[in-house]
Structure formats: C-alpha cells, structure tokens
C-alpha positions as CSV (number, residue, x, y, z in Angstrom):
1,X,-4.2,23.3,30.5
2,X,-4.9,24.7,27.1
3,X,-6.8,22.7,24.4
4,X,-3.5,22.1,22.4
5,X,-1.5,21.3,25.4
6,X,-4.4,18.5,26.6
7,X,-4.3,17.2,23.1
8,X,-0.6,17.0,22.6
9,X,-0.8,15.0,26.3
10,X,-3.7,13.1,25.3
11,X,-2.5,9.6,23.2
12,X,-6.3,9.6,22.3
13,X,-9.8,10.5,22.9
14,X,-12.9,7.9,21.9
15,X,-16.2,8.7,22.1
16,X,-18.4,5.4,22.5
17,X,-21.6,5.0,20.8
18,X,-23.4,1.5,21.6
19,X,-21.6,-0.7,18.9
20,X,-20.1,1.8,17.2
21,X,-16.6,3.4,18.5
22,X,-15.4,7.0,16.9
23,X,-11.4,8.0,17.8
24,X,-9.8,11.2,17.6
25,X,-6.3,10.8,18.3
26,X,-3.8,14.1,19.1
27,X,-2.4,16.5,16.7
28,X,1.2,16.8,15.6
29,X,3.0,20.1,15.3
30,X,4.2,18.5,11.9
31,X,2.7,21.0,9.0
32,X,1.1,22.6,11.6
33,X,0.7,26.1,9.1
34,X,-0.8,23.6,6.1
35,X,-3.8,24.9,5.1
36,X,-4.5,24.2,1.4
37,X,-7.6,22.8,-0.3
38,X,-7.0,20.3,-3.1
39,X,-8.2,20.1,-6.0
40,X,-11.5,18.4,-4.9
41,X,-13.0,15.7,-7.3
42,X,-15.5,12.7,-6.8
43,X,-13.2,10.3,-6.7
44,X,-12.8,7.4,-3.8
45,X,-10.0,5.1,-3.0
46,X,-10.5,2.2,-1.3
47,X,-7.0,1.0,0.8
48,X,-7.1,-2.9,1.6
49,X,-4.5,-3.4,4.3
50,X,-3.2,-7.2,4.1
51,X,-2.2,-7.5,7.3
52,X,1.1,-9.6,8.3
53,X,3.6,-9.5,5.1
54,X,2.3,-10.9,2.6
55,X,4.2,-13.5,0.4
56,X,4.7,-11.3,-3.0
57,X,6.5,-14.4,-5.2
58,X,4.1,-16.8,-4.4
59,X,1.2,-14.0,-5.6
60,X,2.8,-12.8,-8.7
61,X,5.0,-15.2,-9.6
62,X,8.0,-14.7,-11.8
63,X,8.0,-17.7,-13.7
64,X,11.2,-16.4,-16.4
65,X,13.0,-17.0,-12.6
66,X,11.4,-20.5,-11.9
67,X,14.8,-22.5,-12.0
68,X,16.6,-20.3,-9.5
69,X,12.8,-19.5,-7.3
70,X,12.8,-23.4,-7.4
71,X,16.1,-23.9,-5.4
72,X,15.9,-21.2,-3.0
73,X,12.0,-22.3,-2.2
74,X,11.7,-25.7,-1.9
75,X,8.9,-26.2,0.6
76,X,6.5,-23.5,-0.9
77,X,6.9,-22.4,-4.2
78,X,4.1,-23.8,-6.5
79,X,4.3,-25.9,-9.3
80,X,4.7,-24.0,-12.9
81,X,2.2,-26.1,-13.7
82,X,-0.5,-24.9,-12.0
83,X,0.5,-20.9,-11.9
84,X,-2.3,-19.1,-13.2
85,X,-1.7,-16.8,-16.5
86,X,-2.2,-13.7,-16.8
87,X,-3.2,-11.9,-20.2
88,X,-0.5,-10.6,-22.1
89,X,2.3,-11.7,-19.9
90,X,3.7,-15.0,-20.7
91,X,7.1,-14.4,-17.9
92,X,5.1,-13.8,-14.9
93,X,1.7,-15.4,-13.5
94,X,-0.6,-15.5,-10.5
95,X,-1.1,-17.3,-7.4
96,X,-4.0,-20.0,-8.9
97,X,-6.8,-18.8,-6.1
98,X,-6.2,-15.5,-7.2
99,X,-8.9,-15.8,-9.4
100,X,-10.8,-13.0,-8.8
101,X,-8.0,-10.6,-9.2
102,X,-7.1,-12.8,-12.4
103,X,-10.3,-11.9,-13.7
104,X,-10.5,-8.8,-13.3
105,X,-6.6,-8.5,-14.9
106,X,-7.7,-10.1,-17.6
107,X,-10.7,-8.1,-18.2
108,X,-7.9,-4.5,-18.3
109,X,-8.8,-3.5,-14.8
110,X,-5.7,-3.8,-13.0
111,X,-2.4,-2.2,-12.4
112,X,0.3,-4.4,-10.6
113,X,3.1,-2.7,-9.3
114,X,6.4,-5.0,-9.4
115,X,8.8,-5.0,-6.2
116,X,7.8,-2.2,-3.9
117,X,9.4,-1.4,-0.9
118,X,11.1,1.6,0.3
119,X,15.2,2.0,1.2
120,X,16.4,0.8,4.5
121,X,13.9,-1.2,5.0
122,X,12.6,-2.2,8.6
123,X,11.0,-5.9,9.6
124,X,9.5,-5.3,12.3
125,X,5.7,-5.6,11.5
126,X,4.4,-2.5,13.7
127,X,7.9,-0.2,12.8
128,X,7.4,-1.0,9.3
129,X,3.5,-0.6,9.1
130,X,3.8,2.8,11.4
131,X,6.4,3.7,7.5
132,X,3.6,2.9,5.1
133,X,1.3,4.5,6.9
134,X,2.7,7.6,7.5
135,X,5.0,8.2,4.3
136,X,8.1,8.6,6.1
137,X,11.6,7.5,5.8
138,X,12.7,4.4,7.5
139,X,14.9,6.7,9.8
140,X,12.1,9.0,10.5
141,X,9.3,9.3,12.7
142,X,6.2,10.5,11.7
143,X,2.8,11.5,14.1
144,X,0.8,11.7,10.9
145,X,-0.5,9.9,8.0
146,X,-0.4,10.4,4.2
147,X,-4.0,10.6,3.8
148,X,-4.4,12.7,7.0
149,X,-1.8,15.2,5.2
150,X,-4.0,15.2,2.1
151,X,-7.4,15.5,3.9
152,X,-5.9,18.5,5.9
153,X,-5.4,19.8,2.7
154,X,-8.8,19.0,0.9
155,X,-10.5,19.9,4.4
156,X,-9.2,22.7,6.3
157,X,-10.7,23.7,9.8
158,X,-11.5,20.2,11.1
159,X,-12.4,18.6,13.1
160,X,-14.0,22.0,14.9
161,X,-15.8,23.0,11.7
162,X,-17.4,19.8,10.5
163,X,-20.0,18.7,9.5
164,X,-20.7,21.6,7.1
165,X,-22.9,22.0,3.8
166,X,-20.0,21.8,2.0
167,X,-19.1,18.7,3.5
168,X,-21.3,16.7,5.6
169,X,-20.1,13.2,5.6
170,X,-17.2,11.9,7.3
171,X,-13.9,12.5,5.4
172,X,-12.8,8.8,5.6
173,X,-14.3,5.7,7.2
174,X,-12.4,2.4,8.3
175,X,-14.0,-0.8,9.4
176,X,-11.6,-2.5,11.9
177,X,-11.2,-2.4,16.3
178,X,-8.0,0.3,15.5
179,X,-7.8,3.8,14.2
180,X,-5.2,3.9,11.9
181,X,-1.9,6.4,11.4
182,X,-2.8,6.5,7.9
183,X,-5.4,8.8,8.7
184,X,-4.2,11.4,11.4
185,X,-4.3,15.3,10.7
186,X,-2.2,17.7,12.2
187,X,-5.2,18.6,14.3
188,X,-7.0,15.2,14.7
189,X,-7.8,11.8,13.4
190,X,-9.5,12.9,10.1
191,X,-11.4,9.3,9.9
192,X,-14.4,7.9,11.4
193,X,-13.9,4.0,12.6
194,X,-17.0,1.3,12.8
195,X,-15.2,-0.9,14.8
196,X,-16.8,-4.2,13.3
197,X,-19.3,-5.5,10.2
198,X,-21.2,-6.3,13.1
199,X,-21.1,-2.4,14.7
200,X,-22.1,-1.1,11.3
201,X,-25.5,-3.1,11.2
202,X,-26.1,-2.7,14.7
203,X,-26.0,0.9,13.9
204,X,-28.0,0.8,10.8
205,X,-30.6,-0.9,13.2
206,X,-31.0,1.8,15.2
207,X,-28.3,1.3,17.9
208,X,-27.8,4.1,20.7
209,X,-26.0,7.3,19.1
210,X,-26.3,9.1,22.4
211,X,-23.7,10.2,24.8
212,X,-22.8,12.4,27.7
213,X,-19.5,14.4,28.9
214,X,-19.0,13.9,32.8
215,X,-18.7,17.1,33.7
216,X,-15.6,18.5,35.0
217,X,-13.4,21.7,35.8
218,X,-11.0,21.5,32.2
219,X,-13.5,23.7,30.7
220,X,-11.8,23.8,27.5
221,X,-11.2,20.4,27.3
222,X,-14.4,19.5,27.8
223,X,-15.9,22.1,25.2
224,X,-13.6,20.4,22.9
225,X,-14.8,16.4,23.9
226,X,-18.5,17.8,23.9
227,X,-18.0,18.9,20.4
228,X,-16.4,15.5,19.1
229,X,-19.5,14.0,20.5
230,X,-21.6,16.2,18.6
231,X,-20.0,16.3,15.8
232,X,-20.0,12.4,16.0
233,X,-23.3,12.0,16.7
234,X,-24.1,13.7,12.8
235,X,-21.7,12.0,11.5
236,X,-23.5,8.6,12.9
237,X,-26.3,10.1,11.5
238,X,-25.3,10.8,8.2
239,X,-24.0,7.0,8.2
240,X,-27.1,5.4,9.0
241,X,-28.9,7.7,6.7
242,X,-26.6,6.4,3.8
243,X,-27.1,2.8,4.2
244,X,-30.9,2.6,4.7
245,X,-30.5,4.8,0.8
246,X,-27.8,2.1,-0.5
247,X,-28.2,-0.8,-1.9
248,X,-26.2,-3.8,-3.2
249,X,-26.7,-5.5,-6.5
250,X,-23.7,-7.9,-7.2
251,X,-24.5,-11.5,-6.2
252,X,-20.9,-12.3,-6.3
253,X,-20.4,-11.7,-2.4
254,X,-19.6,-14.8,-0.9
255,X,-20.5,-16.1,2.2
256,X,-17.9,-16.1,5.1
257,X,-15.5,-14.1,3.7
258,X,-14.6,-11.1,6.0
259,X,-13.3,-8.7,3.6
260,X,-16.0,-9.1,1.4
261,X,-18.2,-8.5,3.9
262,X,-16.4,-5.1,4.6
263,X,-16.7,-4.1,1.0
264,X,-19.9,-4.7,1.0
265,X,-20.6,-2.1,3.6
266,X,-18.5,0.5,1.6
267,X,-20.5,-0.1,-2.0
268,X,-23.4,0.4,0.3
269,X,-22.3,3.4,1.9
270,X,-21.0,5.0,-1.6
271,X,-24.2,4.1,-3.4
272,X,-25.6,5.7,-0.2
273,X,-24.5,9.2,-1.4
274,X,-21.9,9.5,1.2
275,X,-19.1,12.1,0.0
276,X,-16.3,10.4,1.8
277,X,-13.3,10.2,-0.7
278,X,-11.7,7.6,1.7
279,X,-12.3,3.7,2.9
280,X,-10.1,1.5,4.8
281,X,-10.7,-2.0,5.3
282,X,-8.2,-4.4,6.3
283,X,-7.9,-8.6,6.2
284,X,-5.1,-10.5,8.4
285,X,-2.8,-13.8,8.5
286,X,-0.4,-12.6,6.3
287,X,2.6,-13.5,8.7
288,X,3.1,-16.8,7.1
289,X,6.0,-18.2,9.0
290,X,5.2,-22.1,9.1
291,X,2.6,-24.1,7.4
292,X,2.2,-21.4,4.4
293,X,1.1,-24.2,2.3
294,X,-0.3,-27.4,2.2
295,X,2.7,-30.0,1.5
296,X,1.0,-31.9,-0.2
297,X,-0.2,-30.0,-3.0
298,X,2.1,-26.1,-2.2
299,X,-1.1,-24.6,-4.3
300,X,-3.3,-24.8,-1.4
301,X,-3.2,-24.1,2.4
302,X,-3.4,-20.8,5.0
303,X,-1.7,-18.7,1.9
304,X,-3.9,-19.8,-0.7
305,X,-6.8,-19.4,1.5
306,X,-5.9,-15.8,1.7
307,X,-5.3,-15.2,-1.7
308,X,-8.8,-16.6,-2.3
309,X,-10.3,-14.6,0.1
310,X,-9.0,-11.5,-1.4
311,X,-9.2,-12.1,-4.6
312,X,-13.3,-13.0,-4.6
313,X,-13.8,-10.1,-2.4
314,X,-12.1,-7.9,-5.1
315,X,-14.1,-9.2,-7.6
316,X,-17.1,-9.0,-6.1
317,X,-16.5,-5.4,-5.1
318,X,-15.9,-4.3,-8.3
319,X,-19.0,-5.8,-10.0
320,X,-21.1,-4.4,-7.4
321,X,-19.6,-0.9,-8.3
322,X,-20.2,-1.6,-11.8
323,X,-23.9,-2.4,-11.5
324,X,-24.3,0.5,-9.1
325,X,-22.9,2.5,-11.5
326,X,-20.2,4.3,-9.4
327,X,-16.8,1.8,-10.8
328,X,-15.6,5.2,-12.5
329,X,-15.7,6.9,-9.7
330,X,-13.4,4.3,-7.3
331,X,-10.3,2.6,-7.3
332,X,-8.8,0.5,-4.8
333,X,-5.3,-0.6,-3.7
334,X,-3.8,-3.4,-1.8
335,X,-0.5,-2.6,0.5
336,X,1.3,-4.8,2.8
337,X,3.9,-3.8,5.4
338,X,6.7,-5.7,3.6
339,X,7.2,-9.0,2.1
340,X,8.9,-12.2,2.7
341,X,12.2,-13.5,2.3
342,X,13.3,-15.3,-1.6
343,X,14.0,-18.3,0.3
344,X,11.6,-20.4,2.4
345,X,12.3,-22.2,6.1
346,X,12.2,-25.2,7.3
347,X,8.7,-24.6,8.7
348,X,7.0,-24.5,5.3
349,X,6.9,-21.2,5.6
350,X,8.6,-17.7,4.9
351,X,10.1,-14.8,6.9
352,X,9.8,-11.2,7.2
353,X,11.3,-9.6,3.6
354,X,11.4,-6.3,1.5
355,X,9.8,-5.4,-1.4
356,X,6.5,-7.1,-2.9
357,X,3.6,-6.2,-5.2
358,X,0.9,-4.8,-5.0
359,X,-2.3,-4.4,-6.8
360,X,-4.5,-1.2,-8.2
361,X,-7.8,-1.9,-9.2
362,X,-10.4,0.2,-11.2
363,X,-12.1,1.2,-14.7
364,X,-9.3,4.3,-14.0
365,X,-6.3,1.9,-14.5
366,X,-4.0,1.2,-17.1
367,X,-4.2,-2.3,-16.7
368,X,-0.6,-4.1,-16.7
369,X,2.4,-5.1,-15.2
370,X,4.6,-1.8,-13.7
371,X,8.2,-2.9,-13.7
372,X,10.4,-6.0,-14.3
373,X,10.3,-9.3,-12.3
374,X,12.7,-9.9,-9.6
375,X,16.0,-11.2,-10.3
376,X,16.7,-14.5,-8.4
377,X,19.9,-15.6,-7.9
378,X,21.2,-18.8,-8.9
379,X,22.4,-19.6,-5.0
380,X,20.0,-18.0,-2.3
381,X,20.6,-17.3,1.0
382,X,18.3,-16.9,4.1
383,X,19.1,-13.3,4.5
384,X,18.2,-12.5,0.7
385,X,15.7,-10.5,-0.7
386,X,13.7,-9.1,-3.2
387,X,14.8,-5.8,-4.6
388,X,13.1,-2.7,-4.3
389,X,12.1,-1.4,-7.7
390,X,9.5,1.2,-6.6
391,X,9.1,3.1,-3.3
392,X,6.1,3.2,-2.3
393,X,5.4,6.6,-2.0
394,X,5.7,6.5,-6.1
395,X,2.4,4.7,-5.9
396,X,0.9,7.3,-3.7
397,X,1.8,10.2,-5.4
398,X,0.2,8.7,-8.4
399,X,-2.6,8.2,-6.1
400,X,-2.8,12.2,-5.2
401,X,-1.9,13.2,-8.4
402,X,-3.7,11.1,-11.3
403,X,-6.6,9.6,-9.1
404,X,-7.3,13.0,-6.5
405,X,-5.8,15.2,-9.4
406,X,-4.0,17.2,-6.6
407,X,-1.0,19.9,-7.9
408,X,2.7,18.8,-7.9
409,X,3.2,21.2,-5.2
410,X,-0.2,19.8,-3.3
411,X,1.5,16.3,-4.1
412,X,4.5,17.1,-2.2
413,X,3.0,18.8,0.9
414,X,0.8,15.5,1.4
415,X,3.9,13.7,0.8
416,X,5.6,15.6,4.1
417,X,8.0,17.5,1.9
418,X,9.2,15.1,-0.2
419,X,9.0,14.9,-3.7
420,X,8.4,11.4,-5.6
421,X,8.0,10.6,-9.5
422,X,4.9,9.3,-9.9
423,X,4.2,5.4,-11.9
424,X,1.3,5.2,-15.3
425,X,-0.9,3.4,-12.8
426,X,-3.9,5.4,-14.1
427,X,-5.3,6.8,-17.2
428,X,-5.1,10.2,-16.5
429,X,-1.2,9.9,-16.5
430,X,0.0,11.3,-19.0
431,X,2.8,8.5,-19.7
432,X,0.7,5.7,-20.9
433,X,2.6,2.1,-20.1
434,X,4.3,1.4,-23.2
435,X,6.1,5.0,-23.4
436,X,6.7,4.2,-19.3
437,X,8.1,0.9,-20.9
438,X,10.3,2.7,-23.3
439,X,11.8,5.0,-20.8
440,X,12.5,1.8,-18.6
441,X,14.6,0.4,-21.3
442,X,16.7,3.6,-21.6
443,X,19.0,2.6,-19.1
444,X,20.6,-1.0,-18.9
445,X,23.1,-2.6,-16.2
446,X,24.6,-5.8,-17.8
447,X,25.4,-8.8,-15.9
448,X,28.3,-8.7,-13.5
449,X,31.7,-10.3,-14.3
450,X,33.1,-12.2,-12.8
451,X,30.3,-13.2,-11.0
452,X,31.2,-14.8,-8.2
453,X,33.7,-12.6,-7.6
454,X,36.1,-12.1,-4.6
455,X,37.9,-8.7,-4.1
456,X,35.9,-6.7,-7.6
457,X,33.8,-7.2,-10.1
458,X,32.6,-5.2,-13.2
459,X,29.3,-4.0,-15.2
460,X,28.8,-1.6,-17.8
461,X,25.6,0.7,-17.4
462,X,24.2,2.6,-20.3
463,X,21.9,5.5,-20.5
464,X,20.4,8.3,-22.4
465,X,22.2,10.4,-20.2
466,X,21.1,12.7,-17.4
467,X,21.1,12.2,-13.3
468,X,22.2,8.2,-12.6
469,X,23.0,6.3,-9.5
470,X,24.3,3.1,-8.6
471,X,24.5,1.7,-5.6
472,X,25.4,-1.7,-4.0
473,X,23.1,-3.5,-1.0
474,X,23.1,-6.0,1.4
475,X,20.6,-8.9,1.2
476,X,18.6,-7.3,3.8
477,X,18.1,-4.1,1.4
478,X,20.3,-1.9,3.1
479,X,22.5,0.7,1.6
480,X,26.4,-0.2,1.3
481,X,28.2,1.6,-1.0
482,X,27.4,4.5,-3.8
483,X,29.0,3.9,-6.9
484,X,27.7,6.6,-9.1
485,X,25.5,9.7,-8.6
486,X,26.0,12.3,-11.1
487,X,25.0,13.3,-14.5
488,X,26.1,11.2,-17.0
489,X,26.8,11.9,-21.1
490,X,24.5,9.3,-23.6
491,X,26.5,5.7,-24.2
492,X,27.7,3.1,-22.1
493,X,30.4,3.0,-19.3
494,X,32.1,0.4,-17.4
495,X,32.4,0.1,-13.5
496,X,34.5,-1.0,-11.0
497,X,32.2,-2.4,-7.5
498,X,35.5,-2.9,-4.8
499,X,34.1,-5.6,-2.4
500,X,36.7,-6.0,-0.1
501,X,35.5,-5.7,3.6
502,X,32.1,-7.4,2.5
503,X,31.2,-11.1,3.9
504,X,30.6,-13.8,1.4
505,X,26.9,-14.0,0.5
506,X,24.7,-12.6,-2.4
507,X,24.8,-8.5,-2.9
508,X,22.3,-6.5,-5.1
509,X,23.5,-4.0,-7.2
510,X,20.6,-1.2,-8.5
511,X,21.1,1.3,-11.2
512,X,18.7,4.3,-10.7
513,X,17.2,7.1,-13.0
514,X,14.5,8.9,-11.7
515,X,11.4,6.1,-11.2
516,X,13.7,3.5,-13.0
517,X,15.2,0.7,-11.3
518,X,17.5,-2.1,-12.8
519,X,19.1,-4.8,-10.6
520,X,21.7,-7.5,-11.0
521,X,22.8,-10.0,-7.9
522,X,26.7,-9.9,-7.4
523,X,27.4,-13.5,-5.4
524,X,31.1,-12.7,-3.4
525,X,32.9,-16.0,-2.6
C-alpha cells in the first residue's frame, strides 16, 4: 500500500506524547495541485468556538424589536430594563454579563457582525459545525478546512518538510480533546492539538516527549508515522521552549473560568515568540434547550453564565495582549454553529435556529455594529427564524484578505473556489463603516401589503441599479421561490410574491445586492 493510499484509508493517525496528544488526520484529493504561498504577515487570529448554538437575540439584543421579541419569547427574553448599552447604538444592546465584551465595545475594539448564517441552513449540531468549519455549501461535503486551505497555501510541502528555518513553530495550535476540520490540509491536519490546560503544563513541566514506532513490514507507512513523531517531537519542543520565554501580565484572568484559562496559554505562547498565525480554543453549553434562564430574574442562569464567562475571558485576553505589547498583532473571533429559534419553549429554553452574531475583536477592528437588527414579526411561530444577512464566509474572507492580507485570487482558492464579498470588519478595508453604511442604504424593500396576505402580496424594491435578487424563504431559512435576479435600471419597482401552494405561517422575503441584505416577514393567513 502506498503512502497516499494508507492515508486516504487511514481516518487518522495520533502520535501520543505523555499528556500531550498530536493528530494528523488523512488528506483529501480536494485542491490536491494547490501550492501557493500567501502573502505571509505577522498577524494571528484567535477562533473561539462556542460550542452548542448559541442564543444570538438574547446576546445582542434588538431592542427597536422589543414589543414583537416580547411575544414570541416569553420565558427568556430579558427585561429592557436591564439590557446593557452599547456606545453609539441606542436600537440594539447586550446581554448584561457581557460585560467584558461591553467594555471592550465601548472602548472601539470590536466588530459585531449582525445575523450570520449561510443558505439552506442545517440544524444538526455536528452537520452544521462540519459547514463552518470547512466553508462549504450546505449541500456539499467538504474533507478540509478553511484554514487548512489557507495554510496549504502560506505553507507548502507539509507536513514532510516541517519544521524548517523558515518556519519552525507549529502552523496552528488548538487546546481541546478533538482535532478540528477547520484545520485539515489536503495533505494532513495542518494544526498541532494540546488536548487539555492541564496537557499544556504538564508539558511545560517536563512531561515525556518520547515515542517509538512498532516496527512493522508497511515500510512506507512507517517512514511516514516515524516522521510525524519526529517532526512532533520539535514541534513539542519548540512549545515548551515558548512558554518557559512567555509571560503573562494582565491580572484580569479570573479564576475558574475555562476559556480564560485557554487564552492564557495562547498570550503565553505568542509572547513566547511562537510564529504560529493560528489558535483555536473552544468553550461549550451553548445548546440551551430548557432552563436557559433563571425564571426568576431571565438576566441570570446557564446562558448568562456563559455570556459571563466569555465575555471576562475576552477581556482579559485582550489586556494581556495589550500589556504584552502584541494586541496589534492579533485579532480574535467568536463563531457558533447556528443559532436558536425567535421564539422560546415551554422548557425555558430555545431550539436549534439560523443566523446569529458574532463578534471580532482587536486594535485592527473597525469597531461597530455590521448590518441591521433582525426583523421580528408581530406573530411568531416555532418554526421561525432569524434571517441571514451575512454568510459566513463574508467574515472569513475578510479574515484572509484584510487581517492575513492574502490576494483576491488567494482569497478564493482558500475559500474552495468560491468567491465571497468581503464585510469593513477591519481597518485595512478599504470601505470604512459609514461608506459600508451608505451602500447598505442604496437598496430598500418596503413593507409588504397586504400583509397578512392570502393568495399575493406586493413590495416595491429600489436600487442604484446593477445585479439584484429577491427571493422568498421558509421560516426554517430555506430557499422557496426567486423573484428577481437580474440587473436592474436606478429607481424603484413594484413586485408581485404569488403565495398560493404555501401553508399559512410567517415567510421572509430578502432583497440581495452583492454583501447587502434587506428583509421583510410576509405573514400568509
């Protein structure tokens, strides 16, 4: 059996180290002839994986839709009253134990992007993780991972040519007991997992970085095993090398907080002089089903304690990175694998959804709000949701291109093939938020009428011309009918949305350009 063959058969090979665990999963055919170096800067990005679908209106909150939010959630929504501001915005706030990420908002160091999702989307947690991770469609399947593609890219040859002088540090590290899709090559996994907090210090302390390959007649195989040991053992060395160097200044860490206790590790490792341009740490209990709240007071309970958690390990990350000196040089992002339905259950809790926010952190933000607030219907059912505004591949081709300053054409071979418009969520955009904010108001989609309606309704759409879709969707976010794709002269027109066939229940309709997304709710009787 050749190397490739025992690869392709091989659902993964780990290497184990005392504490610490490395993984190399198998290749993919998939841009198998990719072989281009990025642009190659100093920049890091730290992912933060919320595990479980996390809640997106009770963590930026669209208070200009609290009369309608208040119907449709009356077991968790939280009072107005105590909805932390945010500066600048007086229609939308923030979950009130979201203080650290408040801060930090306040202070012009975040970017939140309104209503992301992607089309057709999928609820199953693992299904719908496997689409964020990889950058595919929801129809697709994918053997390997957005970052993988752009670390190929940056990092040709590996894994058999790593460590080198060039690059001798591993090319991403995640804390957590699973390798993640996000970071599989077209050859290998192209990230190096420490399997625990605990694993990491254990390893710093001098745990055993020795291993042996039993030895056996797949002599090409095992040439390739032995040299994922070795080539583990360095990188374990490099590791442990970093953190007795780094240091941690910010006494903002607090105690028993798990994902803080992750970024710690990764300030550590950066002030360290590791060269890794990628992190991944993760934090779960996002699947709030029942008792999401407290019911006696909806601003507390298993959803508030996770907002809390993430929002002092946030802020505790990025002062460390500022007293380090290295908050120029990283920016991190939170991503969920979807969020939860507008309307609550009977459980105090919420169910698997679409679209929801998410946050990017950094000196290298434009700090604001991306997008509009989510329209709530005046009568919700249990099968609506929120819109999508933004795929979210938008946000990471902004990532590629603003933050890793990879080419357009570098953009869209990490992307799988696909092209995607990026979003002003950095400085080096060139769109700064208020021209983005002009453009968004270019095109318009007025209120349907009549609304309810039973066989048809109208709208009028207006634009400053160009390519324009319109499209209607079910509550679950899935593709019905197109309406309009074509290019369209300046001015307003009206339409006609035929919804004979359709059940009674709420419908969104979504006028497209480019990155802009404008959505009305069409309630049939």
């Amino acid at each position: 059996m050749k190397r490739r063959s025992f690869l392709k058969a091989s659902s993964a090979a780990t290497v184990a180290f005392g504490a610490y665990k490395a993984k190399a999963l198998a290749e993919s055919p998939l841009l198998g002839a990719l072989r281009r170096r990025g642009n190659a800067n100093d920049h890091i990005l730290v992912l933060i994986q919320l595990n479980g679908g996390n809640d997106g209106l009770n963590t930026l909150i669209p208070l200009d839709q609290y009369n309608n939010l208040s119907k449709a959630r009356t077991h968790v929504l939280i009072p107005d009253t105590k909805v932390a501001s945010l500066k600048g915005y007086s229609g939308t706030g923030i979950h009130p134990a979201l203080t650290g990420m408040k801060s930090l908002f306040d202070n012009g160091l975040v970017s939140a992007v309104h209503s992301v999702g992607y089309p057709q989307p999928n609820f199953s947690h693992f299904r719908s993780t496997d689409i964020w991770m990889s950058g595919s469609d929801s129809n697709e399947t994918w053997t390997t991972g957005w970052m993988g593609r752009y670390l190929d890219q940056r990092f040709p040859g590996f894994p058999e040519d790593y460590p080198n002088a060039d690059m001798p540090d591993p090319l991403g590290i995640q804390i957590g007991n699973a390798v993640s899709m996000t970071f599989m090559g077209s050859e290998a996994n192209m990230g190096m997992v420490l399997s625990s907090v605990d694993a990491f210090y254990d390893l710093v302390a001098g745990g055993d970085a020795s291993g042996s390959t039993p030895s056996t007649p797949a002599e090409e195989e095992l040439a390739y095993l032995r040299m994922l040991a070795a080539q583990t053992n360095a990188f374990t060395d490099v590791v442990k090398d970093a953190a007795s160097k780094g240091k941690n200044l910010s006494t903002k860490y607090p105690n028993g907080n798990g994902l803080a206790d992750q970024l710690k590790i990764v300030a550590k490792l950066i002030n360290g002089g590791l060269k890794t341009p990628v992190y991944m740490v993760s934090m779960g209990g996002f699947d709030t089903h029942a008792n999401q709240v407290d019911t006696s007071d909806t601003s507390k309970g298993s959803h508030a304690n996770l907002m809390k958690t993430l929002g002092d390990a946030v802020l505790a990350f990025q002062d460390d990175l500022q007293l380090l000196g290295h908050a120029d040089r990283v920016a991190g992002m939170t991503f969920s694998e979807f969020g939860r339905r507008i309307m609550d259950n009977a459980s105090n809790g919420t169910d698997h959804g679409a679209a929801a926010p998410l946050f990017v952190f950094g000196t290298g933000v434009q700090s604001g709000i991306i997008g509009k607030n989510p329209t709530i219907a005046s009568t919700v059912t249990v099968n609506d949701n929120v819109p999508m505004q933004f795929d979210f591949r938008q946000v990471y081709a902004s990532v590629l291109q603003d933050w890793f300053e990879l080419s357009p054409e570098e953009v869209n071979a990490a992307m799988g093939g696909k092209t995607f418009n990026t979003l002003p969520i950095f400085k080096s955009n060139p769109a700064g938020l208020e021209d983005y904010l002009d453009l968004v108001s270019r095109i318009s989609i007025s209120e349907p009428y009549p609304n309810p309606a039973i066989e048809a309704c109208k709208v009028r759409i207006s634009s400053d011309g160009g390519q324009v879709e319109l499209k209607l969707f079910d509550p679950l976010g899935r593709e019905l009918r197109v309406l309009l794709d074509e290019r369209v002269v300046p001015g307003e027109q009206e339409i006609e949305v035929d919804l004979r066939g359709l059940r009674p229940g709420n419908y969104v309709l979504q006028l497209a350009q480019g990155p802009n997304r404008q959505s009305r709710i069409i309630s049939k009787r």
